[in-house]
gemmi code that builds the backbone of each chain (N, CA, C; Angstrom):
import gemmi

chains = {
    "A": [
        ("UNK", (23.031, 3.772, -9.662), (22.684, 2.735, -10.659), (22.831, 1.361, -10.015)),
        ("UNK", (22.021, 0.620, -10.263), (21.800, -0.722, -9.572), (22.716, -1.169, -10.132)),
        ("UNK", (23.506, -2.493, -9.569), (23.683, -3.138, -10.065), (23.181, -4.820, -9.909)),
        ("UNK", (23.104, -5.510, -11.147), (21.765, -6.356, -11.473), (22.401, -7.859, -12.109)),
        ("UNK", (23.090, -8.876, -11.579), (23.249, -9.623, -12.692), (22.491, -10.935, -12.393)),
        ("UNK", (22.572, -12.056, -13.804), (21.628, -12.842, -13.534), (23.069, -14.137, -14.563)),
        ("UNK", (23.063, -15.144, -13.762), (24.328, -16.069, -14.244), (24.368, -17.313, -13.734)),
        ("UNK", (24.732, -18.284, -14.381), (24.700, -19.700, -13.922), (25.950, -19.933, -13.022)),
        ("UNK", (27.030, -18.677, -13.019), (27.959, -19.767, -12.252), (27.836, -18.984, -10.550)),
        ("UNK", (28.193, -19.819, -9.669), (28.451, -19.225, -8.177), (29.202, -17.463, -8.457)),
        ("UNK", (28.739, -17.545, -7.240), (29.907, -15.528, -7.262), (30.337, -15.860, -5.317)),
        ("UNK", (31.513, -14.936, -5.421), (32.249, -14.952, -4.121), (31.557, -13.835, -3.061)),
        ("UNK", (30.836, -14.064, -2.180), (30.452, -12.995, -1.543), (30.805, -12.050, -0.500)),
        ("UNK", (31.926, -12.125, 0.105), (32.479, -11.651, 0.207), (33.674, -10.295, -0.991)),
        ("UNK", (34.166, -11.164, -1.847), (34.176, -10.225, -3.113), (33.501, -9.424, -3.669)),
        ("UNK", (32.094, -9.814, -3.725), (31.089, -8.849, -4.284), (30.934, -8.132, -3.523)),
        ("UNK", (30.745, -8.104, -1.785), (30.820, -7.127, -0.933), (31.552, -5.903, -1.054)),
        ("UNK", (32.574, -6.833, -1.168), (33.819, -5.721, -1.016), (33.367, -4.594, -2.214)),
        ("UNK", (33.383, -5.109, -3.465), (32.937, -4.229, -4.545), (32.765, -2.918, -4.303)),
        ("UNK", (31.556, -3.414, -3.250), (30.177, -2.324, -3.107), (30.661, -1.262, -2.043)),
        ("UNK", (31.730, -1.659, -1.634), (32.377, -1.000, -0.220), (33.747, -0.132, -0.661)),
        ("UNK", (34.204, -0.950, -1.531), (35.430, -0.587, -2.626), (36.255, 0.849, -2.526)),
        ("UNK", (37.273, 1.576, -2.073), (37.378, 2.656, -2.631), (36.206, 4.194, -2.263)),
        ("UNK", (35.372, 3.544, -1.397), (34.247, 4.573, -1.080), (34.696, 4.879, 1.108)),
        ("UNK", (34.323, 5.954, 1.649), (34.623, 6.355, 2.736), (33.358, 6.795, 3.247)),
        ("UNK", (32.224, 7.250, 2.344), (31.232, 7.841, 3.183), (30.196, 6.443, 3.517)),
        ("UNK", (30.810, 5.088, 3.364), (29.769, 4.155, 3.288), (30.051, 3.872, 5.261)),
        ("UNK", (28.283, 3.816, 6.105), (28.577, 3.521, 7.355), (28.168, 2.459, 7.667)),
        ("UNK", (27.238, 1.589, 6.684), (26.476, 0.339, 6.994), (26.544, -0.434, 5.612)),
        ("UNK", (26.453, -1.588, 5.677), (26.155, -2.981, 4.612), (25.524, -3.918, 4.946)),
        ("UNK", (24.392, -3.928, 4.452), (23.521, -5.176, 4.688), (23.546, -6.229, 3.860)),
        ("UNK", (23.584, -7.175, 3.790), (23.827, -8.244, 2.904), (22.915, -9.754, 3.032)),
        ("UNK", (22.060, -10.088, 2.230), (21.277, -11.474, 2.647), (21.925, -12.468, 1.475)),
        ("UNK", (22.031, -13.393, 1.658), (22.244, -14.999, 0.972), (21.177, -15.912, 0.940)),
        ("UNK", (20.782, -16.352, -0.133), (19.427, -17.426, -0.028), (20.317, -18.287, -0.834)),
        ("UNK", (20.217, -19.898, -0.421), (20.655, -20.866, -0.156), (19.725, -21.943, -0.850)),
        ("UNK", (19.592, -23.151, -1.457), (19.012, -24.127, -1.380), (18.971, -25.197, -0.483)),
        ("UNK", (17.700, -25.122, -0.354), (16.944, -26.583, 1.495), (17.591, -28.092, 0.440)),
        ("UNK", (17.159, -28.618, 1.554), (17.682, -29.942, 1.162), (16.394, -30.396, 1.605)),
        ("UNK", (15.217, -29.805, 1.697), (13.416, -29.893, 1.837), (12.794, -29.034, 1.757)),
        ("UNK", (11.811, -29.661, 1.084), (10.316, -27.820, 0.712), (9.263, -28.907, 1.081)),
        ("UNK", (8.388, -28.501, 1.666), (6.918, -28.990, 1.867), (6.881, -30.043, 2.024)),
        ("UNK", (7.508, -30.733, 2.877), (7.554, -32.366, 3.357), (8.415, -33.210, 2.518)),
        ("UNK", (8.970, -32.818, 1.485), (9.790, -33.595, 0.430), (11.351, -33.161, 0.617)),
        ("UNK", (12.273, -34.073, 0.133), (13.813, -34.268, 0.053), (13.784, -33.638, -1.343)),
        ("UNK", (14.489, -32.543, -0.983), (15.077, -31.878, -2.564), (16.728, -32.588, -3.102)),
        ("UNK", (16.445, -33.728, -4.241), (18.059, -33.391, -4.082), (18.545, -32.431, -5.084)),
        ("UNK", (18.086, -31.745, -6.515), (18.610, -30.834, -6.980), (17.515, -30.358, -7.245)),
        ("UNK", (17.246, -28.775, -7.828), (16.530, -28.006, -8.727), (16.992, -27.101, -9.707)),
        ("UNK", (16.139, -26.720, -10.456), (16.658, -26.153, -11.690), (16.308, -24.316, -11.521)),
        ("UNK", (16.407, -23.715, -11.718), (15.950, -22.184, -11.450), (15.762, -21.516, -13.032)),
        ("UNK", (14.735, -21.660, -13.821), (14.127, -20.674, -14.978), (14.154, -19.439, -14.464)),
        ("UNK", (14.380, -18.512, -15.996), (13.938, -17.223, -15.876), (13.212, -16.465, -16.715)),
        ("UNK", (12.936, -15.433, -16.967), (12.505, -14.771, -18.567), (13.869, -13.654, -18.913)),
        ("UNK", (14.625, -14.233, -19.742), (15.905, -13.261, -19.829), (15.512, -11.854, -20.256)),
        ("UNK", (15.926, -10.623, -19.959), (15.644, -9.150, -20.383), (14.427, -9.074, -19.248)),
        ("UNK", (13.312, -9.874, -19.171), (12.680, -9.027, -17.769), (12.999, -9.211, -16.751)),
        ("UNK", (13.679, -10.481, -16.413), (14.430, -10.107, -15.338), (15.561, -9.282, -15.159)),
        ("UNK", (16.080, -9.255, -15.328), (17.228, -8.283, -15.377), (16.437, -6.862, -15.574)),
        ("UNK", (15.198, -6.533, -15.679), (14.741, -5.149, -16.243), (13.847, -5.052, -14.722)),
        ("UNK", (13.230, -5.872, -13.935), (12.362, -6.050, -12.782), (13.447, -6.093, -11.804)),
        ("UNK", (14.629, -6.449, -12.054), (15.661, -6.374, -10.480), (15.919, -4.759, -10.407)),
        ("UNK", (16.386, -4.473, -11.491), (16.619, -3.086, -11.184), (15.766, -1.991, -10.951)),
        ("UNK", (14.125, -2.344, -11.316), (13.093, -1.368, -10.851), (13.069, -1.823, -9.474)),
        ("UNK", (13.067, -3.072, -9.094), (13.135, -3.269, -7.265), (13.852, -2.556, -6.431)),
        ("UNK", (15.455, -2.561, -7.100), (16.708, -1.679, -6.475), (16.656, -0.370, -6.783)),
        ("UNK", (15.838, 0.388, -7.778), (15.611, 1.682, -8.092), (14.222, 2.388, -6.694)),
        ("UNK", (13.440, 1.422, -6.748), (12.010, 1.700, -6.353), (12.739, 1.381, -4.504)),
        ("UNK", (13.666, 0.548, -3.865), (14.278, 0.735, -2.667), (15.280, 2.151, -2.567)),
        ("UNK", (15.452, 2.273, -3.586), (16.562, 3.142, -3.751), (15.748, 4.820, -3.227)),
        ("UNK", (14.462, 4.744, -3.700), (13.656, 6.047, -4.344), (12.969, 5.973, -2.210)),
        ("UNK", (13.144, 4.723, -1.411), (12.141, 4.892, -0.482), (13.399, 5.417, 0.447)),
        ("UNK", (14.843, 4.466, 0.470), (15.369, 5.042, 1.700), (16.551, 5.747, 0.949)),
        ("UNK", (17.662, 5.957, 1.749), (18.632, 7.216, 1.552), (19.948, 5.809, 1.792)),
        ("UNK", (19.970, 5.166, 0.161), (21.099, 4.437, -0.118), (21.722, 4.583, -1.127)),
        ("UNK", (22.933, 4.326, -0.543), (23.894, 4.428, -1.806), (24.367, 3.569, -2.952)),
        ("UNK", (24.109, 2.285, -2.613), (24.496, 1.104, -3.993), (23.718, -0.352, -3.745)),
        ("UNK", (22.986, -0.560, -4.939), (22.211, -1.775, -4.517), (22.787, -2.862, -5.639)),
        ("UNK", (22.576, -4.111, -4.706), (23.432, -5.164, -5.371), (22.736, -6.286, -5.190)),
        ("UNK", (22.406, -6.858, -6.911), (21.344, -8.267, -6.738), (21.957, -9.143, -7.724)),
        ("UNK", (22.653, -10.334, -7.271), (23.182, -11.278, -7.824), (22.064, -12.746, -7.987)),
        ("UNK", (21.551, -13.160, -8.992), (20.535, -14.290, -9.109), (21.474, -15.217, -10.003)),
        ("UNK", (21.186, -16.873, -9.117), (21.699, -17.216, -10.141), (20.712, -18.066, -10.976)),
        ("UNK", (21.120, -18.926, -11.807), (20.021, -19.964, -12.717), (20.300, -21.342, -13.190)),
        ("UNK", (19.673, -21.675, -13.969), (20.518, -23.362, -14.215), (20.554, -24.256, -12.912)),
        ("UNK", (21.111, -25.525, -12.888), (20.486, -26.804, -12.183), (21.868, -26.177, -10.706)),
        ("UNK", (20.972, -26.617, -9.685), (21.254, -26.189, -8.114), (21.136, -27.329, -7.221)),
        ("UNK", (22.014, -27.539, -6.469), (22.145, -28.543, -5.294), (21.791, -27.959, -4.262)),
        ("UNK", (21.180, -28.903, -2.776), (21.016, -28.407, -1.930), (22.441, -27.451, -1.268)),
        ("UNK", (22.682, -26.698, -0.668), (24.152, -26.083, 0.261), (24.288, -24.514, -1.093)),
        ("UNK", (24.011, -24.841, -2.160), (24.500, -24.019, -3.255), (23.445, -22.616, -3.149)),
        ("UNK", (24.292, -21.767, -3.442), (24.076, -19.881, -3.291), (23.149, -19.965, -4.443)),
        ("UNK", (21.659, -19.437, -4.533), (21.070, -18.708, -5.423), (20.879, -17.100, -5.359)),
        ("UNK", (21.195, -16.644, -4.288), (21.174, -14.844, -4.469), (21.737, -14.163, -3.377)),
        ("UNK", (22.399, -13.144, -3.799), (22.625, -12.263, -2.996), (22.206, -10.838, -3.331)),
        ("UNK", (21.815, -9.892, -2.014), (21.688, -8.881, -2.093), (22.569, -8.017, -1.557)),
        ("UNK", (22.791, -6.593, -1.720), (23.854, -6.197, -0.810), (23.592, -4.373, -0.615)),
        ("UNK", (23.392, -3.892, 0.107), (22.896, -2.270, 0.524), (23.823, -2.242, 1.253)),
        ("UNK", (24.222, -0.537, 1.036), (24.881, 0.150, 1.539), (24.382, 1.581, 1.651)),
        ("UNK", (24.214, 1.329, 3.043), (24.005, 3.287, 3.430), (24.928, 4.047, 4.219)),
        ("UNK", (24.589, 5.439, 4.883), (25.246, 5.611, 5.597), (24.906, 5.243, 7.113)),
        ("UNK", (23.833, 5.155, 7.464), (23.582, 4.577, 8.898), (23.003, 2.906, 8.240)),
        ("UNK", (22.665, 2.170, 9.550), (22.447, 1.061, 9.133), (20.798, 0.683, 9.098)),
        ("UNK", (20.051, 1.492, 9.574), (18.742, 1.599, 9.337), (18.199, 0.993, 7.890)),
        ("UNK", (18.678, 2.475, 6.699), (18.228, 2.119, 5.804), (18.463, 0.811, 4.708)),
        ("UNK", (20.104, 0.492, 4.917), (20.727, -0.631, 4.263), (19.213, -1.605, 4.861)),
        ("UNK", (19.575, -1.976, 6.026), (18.654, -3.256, 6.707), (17.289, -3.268, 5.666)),
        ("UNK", (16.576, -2.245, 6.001), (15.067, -2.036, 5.125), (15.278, -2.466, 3.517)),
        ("UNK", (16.145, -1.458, 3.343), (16.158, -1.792, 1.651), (16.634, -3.068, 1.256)),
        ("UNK", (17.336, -4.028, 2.100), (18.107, -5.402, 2.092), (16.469, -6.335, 1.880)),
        ("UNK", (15.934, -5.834, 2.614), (14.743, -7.077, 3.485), (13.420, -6.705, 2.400)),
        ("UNK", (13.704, -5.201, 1.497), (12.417, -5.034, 1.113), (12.840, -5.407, -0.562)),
        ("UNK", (13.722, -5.490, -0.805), (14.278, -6.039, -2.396), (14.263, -7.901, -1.978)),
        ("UNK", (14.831, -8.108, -1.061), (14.242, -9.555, -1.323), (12.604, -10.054, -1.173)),
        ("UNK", (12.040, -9.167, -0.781), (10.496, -9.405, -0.494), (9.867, -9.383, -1.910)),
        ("UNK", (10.387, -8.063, -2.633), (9.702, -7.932, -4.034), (10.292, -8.873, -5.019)),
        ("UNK", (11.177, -9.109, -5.131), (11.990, -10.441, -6.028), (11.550, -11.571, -5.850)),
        ("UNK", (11.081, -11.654, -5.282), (9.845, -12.903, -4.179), (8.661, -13.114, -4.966)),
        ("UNK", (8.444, -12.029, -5.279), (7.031, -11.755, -5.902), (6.721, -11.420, -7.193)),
        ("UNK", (7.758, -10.333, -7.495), (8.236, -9.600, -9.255), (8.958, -10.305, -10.019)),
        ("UNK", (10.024, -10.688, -9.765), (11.079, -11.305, -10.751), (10.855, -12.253, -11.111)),
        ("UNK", (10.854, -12.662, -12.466), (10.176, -13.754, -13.411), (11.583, -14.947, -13.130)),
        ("UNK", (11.566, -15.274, -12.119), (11.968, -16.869, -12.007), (11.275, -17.816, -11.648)),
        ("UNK", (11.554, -19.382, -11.950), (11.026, -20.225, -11.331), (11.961, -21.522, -10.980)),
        ("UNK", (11.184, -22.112, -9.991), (12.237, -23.458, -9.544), (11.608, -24.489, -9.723)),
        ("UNK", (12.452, -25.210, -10.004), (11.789, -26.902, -10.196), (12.430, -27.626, -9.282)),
        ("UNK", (11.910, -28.737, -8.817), (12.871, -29.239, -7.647), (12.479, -30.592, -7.925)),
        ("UNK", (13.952, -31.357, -7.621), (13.807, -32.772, -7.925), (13.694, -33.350, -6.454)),
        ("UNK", (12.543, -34.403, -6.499), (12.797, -34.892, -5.070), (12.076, -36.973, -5.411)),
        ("UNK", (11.976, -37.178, -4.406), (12.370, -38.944, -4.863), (10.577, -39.441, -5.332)),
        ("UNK", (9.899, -38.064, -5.449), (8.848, -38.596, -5.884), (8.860, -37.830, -7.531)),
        ("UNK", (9.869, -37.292, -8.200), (10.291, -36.889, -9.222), (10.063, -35.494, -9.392)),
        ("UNK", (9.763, -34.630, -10.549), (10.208, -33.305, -10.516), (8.541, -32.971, -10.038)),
        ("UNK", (8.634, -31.545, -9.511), (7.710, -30.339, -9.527), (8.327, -29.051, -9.715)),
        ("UNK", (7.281, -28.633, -10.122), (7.676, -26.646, -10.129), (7.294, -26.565, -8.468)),
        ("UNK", (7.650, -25.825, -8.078), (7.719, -25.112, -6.514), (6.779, -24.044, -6.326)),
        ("UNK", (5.415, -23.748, -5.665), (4.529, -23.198, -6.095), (5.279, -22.221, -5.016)),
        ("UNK", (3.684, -20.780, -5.902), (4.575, -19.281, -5.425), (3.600, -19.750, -3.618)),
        ("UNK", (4.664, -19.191, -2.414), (3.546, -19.268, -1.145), (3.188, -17.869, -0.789)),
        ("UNK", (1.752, -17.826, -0.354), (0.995, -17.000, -0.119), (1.873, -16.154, 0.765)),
        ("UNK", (2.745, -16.484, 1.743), (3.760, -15.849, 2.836), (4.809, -14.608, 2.154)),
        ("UNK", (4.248, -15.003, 0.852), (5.745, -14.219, 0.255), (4.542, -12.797, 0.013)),
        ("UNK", (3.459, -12.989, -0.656), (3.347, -11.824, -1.010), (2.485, -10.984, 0.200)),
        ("UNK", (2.429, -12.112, 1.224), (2.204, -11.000, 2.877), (3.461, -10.451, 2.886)),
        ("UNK", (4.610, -11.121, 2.629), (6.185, -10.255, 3.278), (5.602, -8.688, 2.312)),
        ("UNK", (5.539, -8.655, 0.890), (5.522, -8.224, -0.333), (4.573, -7.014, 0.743)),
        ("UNK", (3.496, -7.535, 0.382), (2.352, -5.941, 0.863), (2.464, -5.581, 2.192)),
        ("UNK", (3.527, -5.895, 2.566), (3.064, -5.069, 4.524), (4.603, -3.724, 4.008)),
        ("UNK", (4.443, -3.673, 2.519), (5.793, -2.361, 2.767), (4.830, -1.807, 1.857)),
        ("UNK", (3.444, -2.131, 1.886), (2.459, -0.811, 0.670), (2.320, 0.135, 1.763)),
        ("UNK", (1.627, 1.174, 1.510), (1.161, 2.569, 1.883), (1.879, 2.666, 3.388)),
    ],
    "B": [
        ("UNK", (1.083, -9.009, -35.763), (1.439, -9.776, -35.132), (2.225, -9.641, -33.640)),
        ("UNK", (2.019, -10.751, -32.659), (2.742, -9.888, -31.453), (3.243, -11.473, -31.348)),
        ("UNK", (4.298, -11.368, -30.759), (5.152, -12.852, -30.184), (4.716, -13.049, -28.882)),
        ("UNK", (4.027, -14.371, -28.327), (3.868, -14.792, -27.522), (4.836, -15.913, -26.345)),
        ("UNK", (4.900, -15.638, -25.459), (6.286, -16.560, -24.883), (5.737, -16.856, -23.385)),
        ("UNK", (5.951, -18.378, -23.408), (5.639, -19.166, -22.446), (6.026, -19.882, -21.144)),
        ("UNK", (6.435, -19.771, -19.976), (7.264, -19.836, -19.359), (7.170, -21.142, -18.468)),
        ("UNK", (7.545, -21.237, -17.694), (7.536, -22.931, -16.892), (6.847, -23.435, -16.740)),
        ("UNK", (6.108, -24.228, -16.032), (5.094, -25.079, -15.888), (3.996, -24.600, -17.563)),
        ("UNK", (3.491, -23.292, -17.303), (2.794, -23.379, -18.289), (2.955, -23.270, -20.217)),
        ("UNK", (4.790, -23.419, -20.070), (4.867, -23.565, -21.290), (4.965, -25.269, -21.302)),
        ("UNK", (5.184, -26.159, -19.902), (5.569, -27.779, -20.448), (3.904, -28.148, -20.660)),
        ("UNK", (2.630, -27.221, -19.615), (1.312, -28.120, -19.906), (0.856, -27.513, -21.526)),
        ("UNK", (1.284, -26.641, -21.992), (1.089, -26.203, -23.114), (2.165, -26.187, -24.314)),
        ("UNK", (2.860, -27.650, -24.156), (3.678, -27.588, -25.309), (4.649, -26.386, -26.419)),
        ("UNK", (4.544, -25.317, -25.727), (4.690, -24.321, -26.212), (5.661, -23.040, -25.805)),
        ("UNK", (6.983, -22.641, -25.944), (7.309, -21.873, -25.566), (7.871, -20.186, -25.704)),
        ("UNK", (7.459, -20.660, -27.294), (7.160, -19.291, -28.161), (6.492, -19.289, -29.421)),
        ("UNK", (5.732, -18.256, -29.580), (5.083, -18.032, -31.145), (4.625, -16.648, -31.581)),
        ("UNK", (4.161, -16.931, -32.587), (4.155, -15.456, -33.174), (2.272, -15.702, -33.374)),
        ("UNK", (1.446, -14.670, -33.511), (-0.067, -14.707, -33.439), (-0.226, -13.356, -33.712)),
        ("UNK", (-1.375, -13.172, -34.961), (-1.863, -12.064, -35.796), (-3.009, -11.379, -34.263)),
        ("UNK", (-3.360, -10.632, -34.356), (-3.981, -9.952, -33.447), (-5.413, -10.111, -33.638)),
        ("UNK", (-6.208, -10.211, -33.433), (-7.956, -10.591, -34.288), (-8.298, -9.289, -34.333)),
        ("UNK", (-8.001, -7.957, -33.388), (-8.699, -6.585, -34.069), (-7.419, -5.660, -33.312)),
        ("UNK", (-7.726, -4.692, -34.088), (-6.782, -3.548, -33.761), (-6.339, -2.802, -32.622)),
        ("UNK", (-7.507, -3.010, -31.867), (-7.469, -2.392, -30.405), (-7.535, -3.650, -29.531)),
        ("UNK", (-6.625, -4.397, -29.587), (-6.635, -5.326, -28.368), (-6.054, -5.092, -26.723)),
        ("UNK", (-6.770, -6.144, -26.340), (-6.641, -6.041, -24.726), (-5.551, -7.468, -24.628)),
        ("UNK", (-4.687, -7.442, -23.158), (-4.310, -8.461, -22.585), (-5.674, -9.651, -22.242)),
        ("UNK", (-6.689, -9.166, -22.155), (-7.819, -10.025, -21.850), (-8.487, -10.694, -23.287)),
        ("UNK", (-8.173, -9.564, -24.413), (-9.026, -10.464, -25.734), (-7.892, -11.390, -25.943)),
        ("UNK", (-6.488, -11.176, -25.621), (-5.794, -11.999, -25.812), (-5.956, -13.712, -25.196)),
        ("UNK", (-6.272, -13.535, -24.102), (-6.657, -14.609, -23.219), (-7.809, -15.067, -24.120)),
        ("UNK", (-8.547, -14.455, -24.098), (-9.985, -15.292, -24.752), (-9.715, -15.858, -26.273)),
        ("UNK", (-8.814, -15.398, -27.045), (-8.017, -15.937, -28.043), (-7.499, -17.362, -28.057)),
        ("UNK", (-6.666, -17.217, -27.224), (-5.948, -18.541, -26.730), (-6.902, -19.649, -26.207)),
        ("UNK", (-7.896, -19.384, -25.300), (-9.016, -20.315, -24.679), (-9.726, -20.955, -25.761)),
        ("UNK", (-9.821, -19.962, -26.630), (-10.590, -20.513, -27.789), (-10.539, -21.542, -28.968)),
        ("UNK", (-8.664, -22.060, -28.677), (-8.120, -22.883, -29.000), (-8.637, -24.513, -28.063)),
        ("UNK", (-9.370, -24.244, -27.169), (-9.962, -25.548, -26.546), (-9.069, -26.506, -26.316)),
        ("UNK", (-8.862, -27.609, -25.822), (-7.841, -28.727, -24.907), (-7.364, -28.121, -23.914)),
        ("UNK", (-6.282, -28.127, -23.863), (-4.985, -27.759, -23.060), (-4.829, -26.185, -22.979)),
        ("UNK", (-5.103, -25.493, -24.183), (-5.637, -23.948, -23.787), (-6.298, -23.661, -23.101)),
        ("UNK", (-7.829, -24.027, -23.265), (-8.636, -23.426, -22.168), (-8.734, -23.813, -20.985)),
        ("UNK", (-7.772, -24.976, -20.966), (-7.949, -25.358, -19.603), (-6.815, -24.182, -18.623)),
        ("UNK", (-5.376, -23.934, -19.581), (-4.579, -23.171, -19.002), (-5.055, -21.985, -18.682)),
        ("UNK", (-5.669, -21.067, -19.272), (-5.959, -19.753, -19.172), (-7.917, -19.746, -18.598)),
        ("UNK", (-7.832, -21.125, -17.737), (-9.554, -20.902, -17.630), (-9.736, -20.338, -16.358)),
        ("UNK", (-11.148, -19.513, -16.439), (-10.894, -18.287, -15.205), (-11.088, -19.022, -13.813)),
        ("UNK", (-10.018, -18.130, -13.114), (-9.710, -18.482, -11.460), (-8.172, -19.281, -11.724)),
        ("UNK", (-7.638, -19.758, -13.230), (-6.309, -20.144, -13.007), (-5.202, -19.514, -12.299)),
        ("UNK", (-4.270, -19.379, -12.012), (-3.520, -18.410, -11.207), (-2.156, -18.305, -12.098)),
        ("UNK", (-2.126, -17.460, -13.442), (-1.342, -16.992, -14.010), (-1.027, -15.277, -14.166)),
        ("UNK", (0.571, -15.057, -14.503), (0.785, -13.900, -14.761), (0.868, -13.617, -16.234)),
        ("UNK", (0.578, -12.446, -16.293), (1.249, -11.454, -17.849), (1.636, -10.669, -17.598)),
        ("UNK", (2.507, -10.515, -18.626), (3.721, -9.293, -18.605), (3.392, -8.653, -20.219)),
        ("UNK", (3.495, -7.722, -20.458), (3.313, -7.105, -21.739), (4.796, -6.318, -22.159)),
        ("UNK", (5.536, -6.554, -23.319), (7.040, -6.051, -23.485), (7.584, -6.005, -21.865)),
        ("UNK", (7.157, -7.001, -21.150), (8.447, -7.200, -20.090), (8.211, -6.189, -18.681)),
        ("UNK", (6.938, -5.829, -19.034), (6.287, -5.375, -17.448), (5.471, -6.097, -17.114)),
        ("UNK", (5.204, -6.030, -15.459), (3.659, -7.038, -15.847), (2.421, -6.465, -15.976)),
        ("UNK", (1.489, -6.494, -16.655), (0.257, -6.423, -16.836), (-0.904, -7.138, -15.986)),
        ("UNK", (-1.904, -6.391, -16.806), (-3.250, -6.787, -16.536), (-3.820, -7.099, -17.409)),
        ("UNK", (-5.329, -7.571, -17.153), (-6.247, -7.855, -18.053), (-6.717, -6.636, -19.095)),
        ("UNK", (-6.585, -5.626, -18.760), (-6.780, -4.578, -19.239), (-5.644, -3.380, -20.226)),
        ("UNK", (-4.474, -4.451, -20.049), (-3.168, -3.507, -20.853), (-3.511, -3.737, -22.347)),
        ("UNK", (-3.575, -2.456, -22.976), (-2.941, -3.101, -24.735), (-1.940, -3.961, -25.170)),
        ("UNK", (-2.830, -4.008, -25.948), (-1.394, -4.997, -26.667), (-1.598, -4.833, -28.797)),
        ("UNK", (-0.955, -4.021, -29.048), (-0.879, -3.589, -29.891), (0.531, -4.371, -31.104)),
        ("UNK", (0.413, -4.616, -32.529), (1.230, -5.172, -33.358), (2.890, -5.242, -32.260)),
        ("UNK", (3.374, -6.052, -32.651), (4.789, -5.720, -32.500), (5.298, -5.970, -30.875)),
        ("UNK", (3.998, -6.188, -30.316), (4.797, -6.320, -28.621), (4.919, -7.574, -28.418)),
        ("UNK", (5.473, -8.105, -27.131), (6.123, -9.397, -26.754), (5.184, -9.130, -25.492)),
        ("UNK", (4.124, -10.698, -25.479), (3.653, -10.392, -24.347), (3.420, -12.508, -23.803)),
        ("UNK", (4.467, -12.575, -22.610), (4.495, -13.524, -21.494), (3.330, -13.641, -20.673)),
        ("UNK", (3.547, -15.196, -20.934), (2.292, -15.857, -19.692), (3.241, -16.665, -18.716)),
        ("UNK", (2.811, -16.769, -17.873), (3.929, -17.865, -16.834), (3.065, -17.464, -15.330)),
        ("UNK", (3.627, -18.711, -14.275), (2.659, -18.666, -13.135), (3.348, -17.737, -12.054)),
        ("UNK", (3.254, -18.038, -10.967), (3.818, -17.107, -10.133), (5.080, -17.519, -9.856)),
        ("UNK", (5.539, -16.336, -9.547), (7.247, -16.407, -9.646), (7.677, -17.381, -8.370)),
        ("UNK", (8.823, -17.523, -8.601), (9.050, -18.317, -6.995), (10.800, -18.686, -7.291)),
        ("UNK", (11.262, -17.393, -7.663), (12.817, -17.323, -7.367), (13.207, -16.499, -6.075)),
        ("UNK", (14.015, -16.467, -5.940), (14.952, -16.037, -4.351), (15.325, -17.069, -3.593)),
    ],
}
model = gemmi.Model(1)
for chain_id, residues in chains.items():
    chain = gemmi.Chain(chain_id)
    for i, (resn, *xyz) in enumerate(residues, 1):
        res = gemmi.Residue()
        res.name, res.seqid = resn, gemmi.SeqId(i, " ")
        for name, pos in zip(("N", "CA", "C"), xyz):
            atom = gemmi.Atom()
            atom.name, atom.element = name, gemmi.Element(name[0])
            atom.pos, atom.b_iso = gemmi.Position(*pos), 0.0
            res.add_atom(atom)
        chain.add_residue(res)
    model.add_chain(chain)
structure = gemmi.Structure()
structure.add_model(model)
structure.setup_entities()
């Protein structure tokens, strides 16, 4: 069972690691990614942004991502922390966290849940910068990451 | 009736971020839905005019132009995602 949360305040990542590692012996690998806010997107100075979501589908689209990684490689616990509400540049918006028994599959399933969350999960960002707000458009790069794990 | 819900950018160019809307026939599509809304003219048809680059989700999957949408469902418009 995935686990899936979606929350305005920071989380400790290392703590959440541990979680996933917790009390378990057959675990041989952990992959773990952190996405961060730039302090620039597309030629502009970000100094804060805001991160929207659609509450209930997200939280219902993270866990078909971590189910649908789950169903390709041979892992044992998937872990997707999003957060939301207004964000400074340096500040944590997500973590992921796989655990297998070799480190093969963690890596894949790490790299292929942030690719689809990229693309699936109903968030959005707004970013303040000194020419005032924009939404942050989706880039075409994401949904090349997205389709090079079809067929 | 099905509740309609509007998400960033295209709920601030469309004033709008939730409502409720009677269905015009029984067997509807995610697409008669669109042509519904367009048909409201200004700021509608400009949002949903073809080649725009929006998503739908129907009760919280995403859809197509081609999903039902039958009394009672919750069906989201919003642009492309761009969290992570």
């Amino acid at each position: 069972m995935p686990i899936v949360r979606v929350q305005e305040a920071d989380f400790d990542v290392g703590r959440e690691l541990e979680i996933l590692t917790g009390g378990r012996t057959d675990v041989g690998a952990l992959a773990s990614f952190v996405g961060l806010v730039r302090d620039a997107n597309d030629g502009r100075g970000v100094s804060s942004m805001t991160l929207e979501h659609y509450p209930g589908m997200t939280e219902k689209a993270l866990e078909d991502i971590c189910r649908e990684a789950a169903s390709r490689w041979d892992v044992l616990e998937t872990l997707v922390i999003h957060r939301i509400g207004a964000l400074k540049p340096g500040d944590r918006i997500v973590l992921v966290g796989v655990t297998s028994a070799h480190r093969g599959e963690s890596f894949a399933a790490c790299e292929f849940i942030m690719d689809f969350l990229k693309t699936r999960a109903p968030f959005w960002k707004k970013e303040s910068t000194p020419e005032g707000e924009r939404w942050v458009e989706a880039r075409s790069s994401d949904d090349v990451a997205a389709n090079r794990w079809k067929g | 009736m099905v509740t309609l819900l509007y998400f960033a950018s295209l709920r601030e160019s469309l004033s709008c971020a939730r409502e409720q809307l009677p269905l015009s026939s029984a067997s509807s599509t995610v697409s008669n839905l669109i042509e519904q809304l367009r048909s409201r003219g200004d700021r509608w048809s400009e949002a949903f005019a073809p080649g725009r680059n929006f998503r739908v989700a129907v009760n919280q999957q995403m859809a197509d132009p081609a999903t039902p949408v039958k009394p009672g469902d919750e069906v989201a418009f919003f642009p492309p995602v761009t969290g992570g």
